[in-house]
C-alpha positions in Angstrom: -66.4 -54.0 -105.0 -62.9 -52.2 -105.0 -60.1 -54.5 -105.5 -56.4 -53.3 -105.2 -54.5 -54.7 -107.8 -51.0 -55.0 -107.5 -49.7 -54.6 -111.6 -45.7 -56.3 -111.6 -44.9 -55.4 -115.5 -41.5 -56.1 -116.7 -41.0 -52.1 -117.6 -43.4 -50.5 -114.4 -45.0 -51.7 -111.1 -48.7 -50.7 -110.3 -50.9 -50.4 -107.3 -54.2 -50.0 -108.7 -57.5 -49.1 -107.2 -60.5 -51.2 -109.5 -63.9 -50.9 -109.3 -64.8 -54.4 -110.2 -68.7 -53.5 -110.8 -67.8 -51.4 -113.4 -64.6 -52.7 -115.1 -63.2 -49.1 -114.3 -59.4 -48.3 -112.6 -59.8 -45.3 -110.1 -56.4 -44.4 -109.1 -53.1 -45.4 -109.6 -49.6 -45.3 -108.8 -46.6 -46.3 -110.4 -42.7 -46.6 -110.3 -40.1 -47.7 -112.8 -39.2 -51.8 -112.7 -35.6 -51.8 -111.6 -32.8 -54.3 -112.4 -30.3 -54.6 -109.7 -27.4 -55.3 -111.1 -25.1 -56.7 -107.5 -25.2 -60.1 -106.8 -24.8 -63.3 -108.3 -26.8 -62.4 -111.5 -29.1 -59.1 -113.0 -32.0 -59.6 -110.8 -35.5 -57.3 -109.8 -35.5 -55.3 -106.7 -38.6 -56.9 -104.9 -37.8 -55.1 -101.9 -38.1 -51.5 -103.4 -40.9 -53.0 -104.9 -42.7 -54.5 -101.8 -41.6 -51.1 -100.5 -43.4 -49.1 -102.9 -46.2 -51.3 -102.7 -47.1 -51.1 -99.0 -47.1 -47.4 -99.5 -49.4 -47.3 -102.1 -51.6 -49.7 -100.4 -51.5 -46.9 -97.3 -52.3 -44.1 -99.4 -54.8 -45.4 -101.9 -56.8 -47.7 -98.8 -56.6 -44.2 -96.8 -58.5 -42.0 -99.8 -60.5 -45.1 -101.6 -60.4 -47.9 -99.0 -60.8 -51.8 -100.9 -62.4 -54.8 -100.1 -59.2 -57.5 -101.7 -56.3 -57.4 -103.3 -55.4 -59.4 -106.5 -52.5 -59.4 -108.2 -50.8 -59.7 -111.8 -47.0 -59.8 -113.2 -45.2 -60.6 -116.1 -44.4 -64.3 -117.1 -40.9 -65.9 -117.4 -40.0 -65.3 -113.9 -40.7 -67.1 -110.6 -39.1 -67.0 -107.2 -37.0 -69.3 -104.9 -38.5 -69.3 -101.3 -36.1 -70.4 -98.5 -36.8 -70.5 -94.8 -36.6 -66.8 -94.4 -36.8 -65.6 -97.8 -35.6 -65.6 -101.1 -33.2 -68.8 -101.2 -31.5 -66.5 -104.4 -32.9 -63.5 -106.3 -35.2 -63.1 -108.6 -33.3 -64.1 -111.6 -33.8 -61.0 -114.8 -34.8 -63.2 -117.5 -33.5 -61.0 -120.3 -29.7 -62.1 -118.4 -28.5 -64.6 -120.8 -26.1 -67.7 -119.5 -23.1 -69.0 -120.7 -23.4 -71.1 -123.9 -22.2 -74.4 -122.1 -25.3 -73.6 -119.7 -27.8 -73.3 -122.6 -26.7 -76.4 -124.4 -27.1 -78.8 -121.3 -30.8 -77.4 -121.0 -31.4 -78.3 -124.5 -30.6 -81.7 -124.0 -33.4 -81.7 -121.3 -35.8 -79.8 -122.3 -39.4 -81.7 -123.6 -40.4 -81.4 -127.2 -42.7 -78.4 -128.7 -45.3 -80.9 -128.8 -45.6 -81.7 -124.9 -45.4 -77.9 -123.9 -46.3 -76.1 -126.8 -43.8 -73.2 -125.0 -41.1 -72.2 -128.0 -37.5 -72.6 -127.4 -36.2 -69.0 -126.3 -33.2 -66.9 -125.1 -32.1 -66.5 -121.8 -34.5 -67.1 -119.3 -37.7 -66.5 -121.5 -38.4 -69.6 -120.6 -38.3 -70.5 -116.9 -37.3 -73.9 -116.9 -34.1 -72.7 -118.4 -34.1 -70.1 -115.0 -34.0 -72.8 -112.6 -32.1 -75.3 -114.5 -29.3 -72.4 -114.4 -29.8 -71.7 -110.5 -29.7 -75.5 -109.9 -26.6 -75.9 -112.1 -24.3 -72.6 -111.2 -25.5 -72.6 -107.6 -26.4 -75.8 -106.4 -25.8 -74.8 -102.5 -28.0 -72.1 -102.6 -30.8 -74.0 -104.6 -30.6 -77.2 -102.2 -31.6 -74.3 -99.3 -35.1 -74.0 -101.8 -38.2 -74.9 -99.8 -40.7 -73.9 -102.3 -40.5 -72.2 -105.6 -43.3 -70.1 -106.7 -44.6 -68.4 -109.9 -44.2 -64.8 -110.0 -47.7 -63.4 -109.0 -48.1 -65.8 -106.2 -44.4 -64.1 -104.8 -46.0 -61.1 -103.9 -49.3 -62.8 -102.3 -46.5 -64.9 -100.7 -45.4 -61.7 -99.6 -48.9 -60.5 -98.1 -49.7 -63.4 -96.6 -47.0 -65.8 -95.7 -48.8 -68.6 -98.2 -46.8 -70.6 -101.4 -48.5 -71.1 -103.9 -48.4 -71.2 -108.3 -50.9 -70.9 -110.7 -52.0 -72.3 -114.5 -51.6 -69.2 -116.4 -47.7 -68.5 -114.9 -47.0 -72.0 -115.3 -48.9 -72.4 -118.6 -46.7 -69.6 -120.1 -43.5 -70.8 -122.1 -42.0 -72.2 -118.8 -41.5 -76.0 -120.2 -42.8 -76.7 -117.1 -46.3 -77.4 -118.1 -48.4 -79.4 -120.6 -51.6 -77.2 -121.9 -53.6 -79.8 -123.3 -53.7 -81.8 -120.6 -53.3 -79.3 -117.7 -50.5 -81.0 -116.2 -46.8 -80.6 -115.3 -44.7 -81.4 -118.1 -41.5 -84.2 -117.8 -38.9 -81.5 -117.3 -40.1 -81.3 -113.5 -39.0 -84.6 -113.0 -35.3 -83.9 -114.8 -34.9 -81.1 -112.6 -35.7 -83.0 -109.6 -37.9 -80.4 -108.5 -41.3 -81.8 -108.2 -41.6 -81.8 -104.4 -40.4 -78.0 -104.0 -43.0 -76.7 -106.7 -45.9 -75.3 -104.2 -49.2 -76.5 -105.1 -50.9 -75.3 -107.8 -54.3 -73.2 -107.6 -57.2 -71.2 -109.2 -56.0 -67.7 -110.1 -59.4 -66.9 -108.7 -58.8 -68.7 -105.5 -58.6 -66.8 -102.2 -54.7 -67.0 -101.5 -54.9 -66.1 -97.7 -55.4 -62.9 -96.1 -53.1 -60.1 -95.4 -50.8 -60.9 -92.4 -51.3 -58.8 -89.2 -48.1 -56.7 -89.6 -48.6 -56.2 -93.0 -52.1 -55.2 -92.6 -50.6 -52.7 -89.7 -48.5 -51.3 -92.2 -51.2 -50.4 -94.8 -53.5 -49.3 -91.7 -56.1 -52.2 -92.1 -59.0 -52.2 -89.6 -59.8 -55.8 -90.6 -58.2 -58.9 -93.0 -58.9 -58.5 -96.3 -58.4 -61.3 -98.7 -55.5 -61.9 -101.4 -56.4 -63.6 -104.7 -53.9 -65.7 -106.0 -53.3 -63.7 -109.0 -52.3 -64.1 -112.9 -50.0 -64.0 -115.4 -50.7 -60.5 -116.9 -51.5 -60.9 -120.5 -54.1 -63.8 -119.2 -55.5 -61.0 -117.0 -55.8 -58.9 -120.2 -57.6 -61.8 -121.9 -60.1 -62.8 -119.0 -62.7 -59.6 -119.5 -63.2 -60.8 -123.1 -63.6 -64.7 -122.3 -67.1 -64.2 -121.7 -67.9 -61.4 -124.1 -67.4 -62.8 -127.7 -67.8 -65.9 -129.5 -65.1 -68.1 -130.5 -63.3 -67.4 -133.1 -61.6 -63.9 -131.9 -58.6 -62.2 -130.9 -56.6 -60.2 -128.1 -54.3 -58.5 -128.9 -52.5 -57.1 -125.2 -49.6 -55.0 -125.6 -47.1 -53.2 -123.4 -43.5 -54.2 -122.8 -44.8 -57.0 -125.2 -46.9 -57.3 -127.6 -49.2 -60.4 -127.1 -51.9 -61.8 -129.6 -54.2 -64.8 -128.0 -56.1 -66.2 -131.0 -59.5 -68.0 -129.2 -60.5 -70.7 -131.4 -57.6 -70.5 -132.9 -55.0 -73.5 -134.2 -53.1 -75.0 -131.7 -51.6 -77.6 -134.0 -50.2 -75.3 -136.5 -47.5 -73.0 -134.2 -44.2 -72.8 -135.3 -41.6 -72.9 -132.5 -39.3 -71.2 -134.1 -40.8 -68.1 -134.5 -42.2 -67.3 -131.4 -45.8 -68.8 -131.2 -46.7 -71.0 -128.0 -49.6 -72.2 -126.4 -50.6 -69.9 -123.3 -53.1 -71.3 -120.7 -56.4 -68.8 -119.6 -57.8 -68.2 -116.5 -60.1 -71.2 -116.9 -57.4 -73.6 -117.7 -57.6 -74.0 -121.5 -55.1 -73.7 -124.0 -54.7 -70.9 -126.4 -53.0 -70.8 -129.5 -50.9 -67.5 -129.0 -47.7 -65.4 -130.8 -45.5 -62.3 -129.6 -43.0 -60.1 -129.8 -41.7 -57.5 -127.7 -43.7 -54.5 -129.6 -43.4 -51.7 -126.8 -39.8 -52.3 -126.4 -39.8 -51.8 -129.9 -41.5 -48.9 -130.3 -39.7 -46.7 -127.5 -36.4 -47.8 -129.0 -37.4 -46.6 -132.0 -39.5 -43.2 -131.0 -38.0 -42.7 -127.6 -41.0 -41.5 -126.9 -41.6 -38.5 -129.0 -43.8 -38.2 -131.9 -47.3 -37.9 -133.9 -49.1 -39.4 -136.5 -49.7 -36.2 -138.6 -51.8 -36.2 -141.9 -48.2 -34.9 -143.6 -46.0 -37.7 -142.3 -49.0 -40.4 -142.5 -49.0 -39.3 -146.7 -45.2 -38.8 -146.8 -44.4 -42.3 -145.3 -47.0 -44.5 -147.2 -46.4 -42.6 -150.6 -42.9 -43.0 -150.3 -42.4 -46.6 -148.6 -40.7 -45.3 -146.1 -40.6 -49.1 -144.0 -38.7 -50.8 -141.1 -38.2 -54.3 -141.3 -37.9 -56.7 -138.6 -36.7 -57.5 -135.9 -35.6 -54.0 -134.0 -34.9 -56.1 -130.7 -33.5 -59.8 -132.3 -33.8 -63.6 -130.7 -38.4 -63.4 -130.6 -41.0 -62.5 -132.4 -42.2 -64.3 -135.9 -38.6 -63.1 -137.6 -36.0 -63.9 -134.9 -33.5 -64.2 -136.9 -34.0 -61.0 -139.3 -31.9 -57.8 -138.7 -34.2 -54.7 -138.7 -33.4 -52.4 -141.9 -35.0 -49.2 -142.5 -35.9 -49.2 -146.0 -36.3 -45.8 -148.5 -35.6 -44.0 -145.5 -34.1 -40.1 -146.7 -31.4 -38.6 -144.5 -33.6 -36.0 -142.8 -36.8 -38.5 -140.9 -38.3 -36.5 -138.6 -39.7 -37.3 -135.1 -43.2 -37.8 -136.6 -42.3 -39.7 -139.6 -40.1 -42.2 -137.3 -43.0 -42.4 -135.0 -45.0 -43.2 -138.0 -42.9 -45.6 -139.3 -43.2 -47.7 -136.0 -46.7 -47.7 -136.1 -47.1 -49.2 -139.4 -44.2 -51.4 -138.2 -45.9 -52.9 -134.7 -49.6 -53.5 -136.8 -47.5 -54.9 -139.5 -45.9 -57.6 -137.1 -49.0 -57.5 -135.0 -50.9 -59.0 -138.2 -48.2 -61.5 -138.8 -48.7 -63.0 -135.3 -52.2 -63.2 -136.1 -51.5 -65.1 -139.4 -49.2 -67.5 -137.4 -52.2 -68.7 -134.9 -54.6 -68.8 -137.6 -57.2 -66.1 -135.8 -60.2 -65.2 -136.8 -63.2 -63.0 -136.1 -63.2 -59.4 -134.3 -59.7 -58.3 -133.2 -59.4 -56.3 -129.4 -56.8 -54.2 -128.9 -56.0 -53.4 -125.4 -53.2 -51.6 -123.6 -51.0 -48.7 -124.4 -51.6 -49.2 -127.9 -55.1 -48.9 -128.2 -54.6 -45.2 -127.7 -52.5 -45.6 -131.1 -54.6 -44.7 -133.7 -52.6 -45.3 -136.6 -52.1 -49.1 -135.2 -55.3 -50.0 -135.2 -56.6 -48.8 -138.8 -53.4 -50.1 -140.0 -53.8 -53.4 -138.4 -57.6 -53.3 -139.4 -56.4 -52.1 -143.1 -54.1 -55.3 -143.4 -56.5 -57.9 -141.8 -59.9 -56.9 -143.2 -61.2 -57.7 -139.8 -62.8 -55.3 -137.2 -61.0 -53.8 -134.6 -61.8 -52.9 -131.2 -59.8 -50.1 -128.9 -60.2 -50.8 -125.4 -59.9 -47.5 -124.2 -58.8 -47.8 -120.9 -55.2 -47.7 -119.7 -54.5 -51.3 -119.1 -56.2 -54.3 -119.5 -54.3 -56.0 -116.9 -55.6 -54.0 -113.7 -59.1 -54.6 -114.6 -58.5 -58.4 -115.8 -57.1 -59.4 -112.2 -59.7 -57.2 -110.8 -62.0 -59.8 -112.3 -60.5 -62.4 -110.2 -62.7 -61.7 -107.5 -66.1 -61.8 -109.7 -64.4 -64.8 -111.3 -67.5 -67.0 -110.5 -70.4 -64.3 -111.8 -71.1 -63.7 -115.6 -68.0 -62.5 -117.5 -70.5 -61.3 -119.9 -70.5 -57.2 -119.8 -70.5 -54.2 -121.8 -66.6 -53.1 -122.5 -65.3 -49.9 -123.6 -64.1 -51.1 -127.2 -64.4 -48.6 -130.6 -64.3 -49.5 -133.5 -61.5 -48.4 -135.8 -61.5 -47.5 -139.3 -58.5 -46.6 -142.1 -59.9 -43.1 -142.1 -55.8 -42.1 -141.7 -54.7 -44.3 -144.3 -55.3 -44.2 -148.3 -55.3 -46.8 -150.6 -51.6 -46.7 -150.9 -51.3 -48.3 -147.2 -51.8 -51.4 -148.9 -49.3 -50.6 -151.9 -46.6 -50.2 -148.8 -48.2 -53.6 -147.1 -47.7 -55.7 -150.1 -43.6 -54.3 -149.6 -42.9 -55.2 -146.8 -44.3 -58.2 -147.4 -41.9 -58.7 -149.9 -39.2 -57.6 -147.9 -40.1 -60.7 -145.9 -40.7 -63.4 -148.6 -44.4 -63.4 -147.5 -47.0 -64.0 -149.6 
């Protein structure tokens, strides 16, 4: 079965030709994420997007052809249907509102406890979204006939149908309680409860592709939209079925994601950036993040190798980067990044090692936070890093696996459309070993460590 999978990620947008069968992408194309910048607020250009998308669709239906589309985007956002369209734009959430804004949502918002979703800045949290829309533009919002999570936007899109979902809902919006699968107080404060569409599988059939959309992508029959997921959910789904409880995910792009199954739920700290996210199933799980890839490009702007002579010279000398490079998330929010025995003359490879060592570093203290255990899978853009996996499997002790394959994402919404077969396949994992790293690795560990008052 070929699924198209349209991939919404906060730094690129996907269409994606899956092999379902075979867990396998077969084509892609992709386009930067903008951020319009007119308007009321910094907001996403959907249009270009759904422009872009439809094109795609054309092209990659034309040479592959598909049987569905699913779909997958990044959390923290959600859109504001009116009766044409958007009631207001798709709010940025790394825009950040005025302080007076920000401390009348605090006095609203439900306790860590009932959401298990973190305070955090701007509109990280999308209940602190739409209690800015409601507050700054209250004419526009009282024009809102449904408001939708951010996947189910573009299957409104395709097929003219409102809907939301439990892993969008269940992922720091304070909109939702995880343990008991429910919608959490703060609906009701925001008076909102009656324009929230109804909430569905992610592996539920959404609709089908409208006739003129269909025309546009040069359909010869309706094919089916699946309501879609949040993406790092879609990352976690291939594994649900693969491993026994306790293990770990580890999905990075933009962000850097760890979901600890069979992890601690009651242990998360709020304050540094661990949550409960809900999976495709509907269960809680314990997770922790920071914004890794972001991270990373600031810091390497993409240039750079691990070479065996910057690998000796950075671990030899301690050449380290403290957290956090981009401040306000992550398990050290409030710590301003220092590069420590850095000499004047760090070259491209030595920086890029540096932030290797750096994201597994981080990467394990997430890990720590949400008390995983067991095998750990690495999947996304870095799982081609090789220096980041046998440094995080150097700190942890714990096996890790490399999926191989360029997102997990794609594949993981793919899935929606098997959802109710056996999750249980083979995967494209390797395991990693410090064959990079000597014995010194954990000589530079046990400093930065210190750096960070860990023990």
């Amino acid at each position: 079965m070929k699924v198209a999978v349209l991939d919404v990620g906060k730094t690129n947008v996907k269409a994606v030709i899956v092999d379902a069968e075979a867990r396998r992408e077969i084509a892609a194309r992709t386009r930067p994420n903008r951020v319009l910048t007119d308007g009321p607020y910094p907001h996403f250009d959907v249009d270009g997007i759904f422009e872009f998308f439809l094109l795609s669709l054309k092209e990659l239906h034309a040479e592959f052809g598909f049987d569905a589309i699913s779909i997958t985007a990044h959390g923290a956002s959600g859109a504001l249907l009116g009766d044409d369209g958007l009631a207001l734009p798709v709010l940025d959430y790394e825009f950040r509102y005025p302080a007076e804004v920000d401390a009348a949502y605090d006095e609203i918002r439900p306790d860590f406890l009932e959401t298990f979703s973190p305070r955090l800045p701007g509109g990280l949290n999308l209940g602190a979204q739409l209690h800015y829309q409601k507050s700054v533009f209250p004419e526009a919002f009282s024009r809102v006939q449904a408001i939708v999570t951010y996947p189910q936007y573009w299957g409104w899109r395709l097929t003219g149908i409102a809907a939301t979902e439990v892993t969008s809902l269940g992922c720091h919006t304070d909109l939702w309680r995880p343990k008991e699968g429910r919608f959490s107080s703060l609906v009701e404060r925001l008076d909102i409860a009656d324009r929230i569409a109804p909430v569905i599988k992610p592996s539920n059939v959404l609709g089908h592709v409208t006739e003129e959309i269909g025309a546009r992508i040069g359909l010869a029959r309706p094919v089916p939209v699946y309501c879609g997921i949040h993406d790092s959910n879609a990352s976690l789904l291939p594994h649900l079925g693969q491993h026994d409880a306790p293990f770990a995910v580890v999905s990075t792009g933009t962000w850097v994601v760890i979901f600890a199954v069979g992890g601690d739920l009651d242990h998360l700290d709020p304050k540094r950036d661990t949550l409960a996210n809900v999976d495709a199933l509907g269960r809680a799980v314990p997770s922790a993040r920071f914004m890794g890839g972001r991270e990373f490009e600031l810091l390497t702007k993409g240039r750079g190798k691990a070479t065996p002579e910057a690998i000796r010279r950075v671990v030899e000398q301690c050449i380290l980067l403290t957290p956090s490079v981009v401040p306000g998330c992550g398990p050290f929010p409030d710590h301003k990044h220092r590069l420590v025995n850095a000499p004047d003359d760090l070259n491209e490879d030595e920086t890029y090692v540096v932030a290797s060592l750096y994201t597994a570093l981080m990467t394990q203290a997430c890990l720590d936070l949400t008390r995983a255990a067991g095998p750990i899978i690495v999947e996304g853009p870095f799982a081609r890093n090789v220096l980041y996996a046998e440094a995080l499997g150097s700190a942890t002790g714990r096996q890790v696996l490399a999926v191989s394959s360029s997102t997990g994402t794609s594949v993981g919404a793919a899935l929606l459309a098997l959802i109710s077969s056996d999750l249980d396949v083979n995967h494209d994992g390797q395991r990693t070993s410090a064959r990079q790293l000597s014995e010194e690795f954990q000589r530079y560990r046990a400093e930065w460590n210190a750096h960070l008052k860990i023990r």
